[in-house]
N, C-alpha and C positions, 0 to 999 in steps of 0.2 A: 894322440887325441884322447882325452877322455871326458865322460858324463857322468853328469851329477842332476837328482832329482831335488829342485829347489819349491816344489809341492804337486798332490798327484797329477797334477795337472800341466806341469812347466821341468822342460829338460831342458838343462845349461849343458851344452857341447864347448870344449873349448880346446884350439888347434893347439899344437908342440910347437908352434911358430909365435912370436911376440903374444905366448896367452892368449891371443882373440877368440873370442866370443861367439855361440849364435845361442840362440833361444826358442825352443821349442814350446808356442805354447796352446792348449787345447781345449774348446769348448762344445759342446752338444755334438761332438762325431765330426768336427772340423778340426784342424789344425794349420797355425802359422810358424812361418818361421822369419825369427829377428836376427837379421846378417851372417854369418858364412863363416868356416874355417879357411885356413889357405892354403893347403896342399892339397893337389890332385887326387891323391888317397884317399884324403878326408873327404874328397866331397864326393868322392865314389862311392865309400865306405856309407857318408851320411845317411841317402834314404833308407836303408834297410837298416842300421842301426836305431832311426827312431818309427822304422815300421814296427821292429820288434818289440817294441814300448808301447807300441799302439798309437803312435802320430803317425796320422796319413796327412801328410803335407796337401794343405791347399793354396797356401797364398806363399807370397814372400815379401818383405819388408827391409828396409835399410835404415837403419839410423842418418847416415851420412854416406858423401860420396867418396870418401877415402877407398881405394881400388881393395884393402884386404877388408873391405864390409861390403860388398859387390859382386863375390862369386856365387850366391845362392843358386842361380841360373845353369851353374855346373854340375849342382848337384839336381837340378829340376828342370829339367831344358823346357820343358811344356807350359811350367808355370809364367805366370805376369809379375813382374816385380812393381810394387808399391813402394812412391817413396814419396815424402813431406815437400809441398811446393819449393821448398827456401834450395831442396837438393836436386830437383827438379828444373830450376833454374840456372842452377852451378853445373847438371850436364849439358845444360844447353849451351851456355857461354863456354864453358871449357870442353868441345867436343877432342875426345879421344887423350884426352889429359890421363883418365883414370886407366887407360888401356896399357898408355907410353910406362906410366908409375910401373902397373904390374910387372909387364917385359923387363926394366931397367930391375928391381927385385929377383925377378927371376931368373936372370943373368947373373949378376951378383953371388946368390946362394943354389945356381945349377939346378933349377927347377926346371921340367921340361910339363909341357902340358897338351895336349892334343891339340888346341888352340887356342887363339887370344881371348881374351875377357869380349863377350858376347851380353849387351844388355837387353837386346831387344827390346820389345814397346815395356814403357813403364808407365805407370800411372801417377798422375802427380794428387797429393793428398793433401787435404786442408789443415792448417796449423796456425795455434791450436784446431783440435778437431776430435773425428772419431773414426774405427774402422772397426765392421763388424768381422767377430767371426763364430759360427753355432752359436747364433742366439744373445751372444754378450758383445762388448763392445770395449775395445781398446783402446785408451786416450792418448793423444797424440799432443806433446807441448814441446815447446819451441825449445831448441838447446845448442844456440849458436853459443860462439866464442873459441873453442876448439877449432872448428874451420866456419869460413863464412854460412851454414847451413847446420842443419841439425835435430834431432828429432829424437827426444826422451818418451818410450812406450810406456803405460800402467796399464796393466790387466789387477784394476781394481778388485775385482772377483778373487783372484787367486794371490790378492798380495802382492803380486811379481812386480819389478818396479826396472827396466833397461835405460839404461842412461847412457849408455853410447860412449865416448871417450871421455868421461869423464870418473870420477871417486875411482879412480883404481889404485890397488893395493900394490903394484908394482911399477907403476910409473907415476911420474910428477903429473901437474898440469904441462899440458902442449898448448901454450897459448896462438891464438892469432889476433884477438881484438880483447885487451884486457878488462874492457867495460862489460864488452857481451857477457867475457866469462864469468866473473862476480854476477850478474845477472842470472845467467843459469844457475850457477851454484843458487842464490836467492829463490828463483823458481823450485829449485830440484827440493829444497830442505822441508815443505810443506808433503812433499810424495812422498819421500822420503821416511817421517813420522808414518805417517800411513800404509807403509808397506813392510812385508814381513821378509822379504828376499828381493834385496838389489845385484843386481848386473850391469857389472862394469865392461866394456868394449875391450877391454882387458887385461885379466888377470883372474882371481877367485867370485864367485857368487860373494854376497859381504849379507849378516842381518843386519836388522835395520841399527845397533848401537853402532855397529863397526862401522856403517857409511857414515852415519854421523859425524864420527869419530875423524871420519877420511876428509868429510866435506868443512869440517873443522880447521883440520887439516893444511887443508887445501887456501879456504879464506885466509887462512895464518903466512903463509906462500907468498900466495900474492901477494900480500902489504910488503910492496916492494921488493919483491923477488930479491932477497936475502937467502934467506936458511931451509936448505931442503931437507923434510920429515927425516927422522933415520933411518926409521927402514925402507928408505927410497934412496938414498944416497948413495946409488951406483955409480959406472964409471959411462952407461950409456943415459942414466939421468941425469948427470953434471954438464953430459953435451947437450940434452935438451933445455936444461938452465942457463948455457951460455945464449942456445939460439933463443931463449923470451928475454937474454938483458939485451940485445940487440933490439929486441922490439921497442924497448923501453926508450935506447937511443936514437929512434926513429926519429 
């Protein structure tokens, strides 16, 4: 696990498991945090690592219901997780989907954890929308297409820009609705400009030419799932490119 300060106000944590992501971000003596590493270390390690930095976590937030953007409650048992209606939805209708994922994962790569993915109450948040935290206010925009749900954060104030599973520097798109996702990407490219530090759900913090760059990229991608970028052309992005030409033969 390591951290990076993407401005004095926003830590990017990111787990030694598939890059993931969280984001620590802080305003007037508050502090939020955006999705989770995934090893039980990490999320033990987490609160005193960004006590030390001076975030006292108060809230918690999920871009999406995917189970490794879900553990915050590991590291915060006290807290309430906040998450975007669209995701809010997707726990309802799929109860206990995000628990099975974890388990099967954690079988897999011999994780062991004190116990299962605990959501407890979550709050469901309006999208587009807004969520305070110390005084400023976080925007909330829609960013399906990755999975039916989704939720790109901007802490306008501090530049910071969280895009969820999307512009990452080490993996392709994961598509699930190839409309939604050119949508987001379209959505994302106006934040995007606007911001000084994007965060991708995972891989590296990106400035803002390099996500351009990605979300470029990415549009290029899509247009018919042909040619993936080169420096993505791994041997676990070839299998993600097999499962979106499958989509395509839907």
């Amino acid at each position: 696990m390591r951290a990076v300060g993407v401005h004095p106000d926003a830590v990017v944590v990111t787990s030694r498991m598939w890059q993931t992501t969280c984001t620590a971000i802080r305003a007037g003596g508050e502090a939020m945090l955006i999705d989770s590493p995934f090893f039980p270390d990490e999320l033990e390690a987490l609160p005193a690592l960004l006590g030390q930095a001076g975030f006292e976590i108060s809230a918690l937030l999920a871009t999406h219901a995917d189970y490794d953007h879900l553990l915050g409650r590991a590291a915060f048992p006290a807290l309430a997780l906040g998450v975007g209606q669209g995701t809010a939805l997707r726990l309802r209708d799929e109860p206990g989907v995000a628990q099975r994922e974890l388990r099967d994962a954690d079988a897999e790569y011999y994780v062991e954890r004190a116990g299962p993915l605990s959501l407890g109450s979550y709050q469901s948040l309006p999208v587009p929308g807004y969520v305070g935290v110390g005084g400023e206010e976080l925007e909330l925009h829609p960013a399906e297409g990755h999975t039916v749900d989704g939720t790109a954060v901007f802490a306008r104030w501090a530049g910071v820009l969280c895009v969820g599973d999307y512009l990452s520097d080490v993996e392709i798109p994961m598509v699930h609705d190839l409309d939604e996702y050119r949508a987001t990407l379209a959505r994302l490219a106006p934040l995007v400009e606007a911001a000084e530090a994007v965060v991708p759900g995972h891989g590296s913090p990106h400035d803002r030419d390099t996500a351009l760059r990605l979300l470029d990229e990415d549009l290029d991608y899509l247009d018919g799932l042909k040619k993936l970028p080169a420096d993505r052309e791994t041997k676990r992005q070839r299998q993600i490119h097999e499962a979106n030409l499958k989509l395509l033969d839907r």
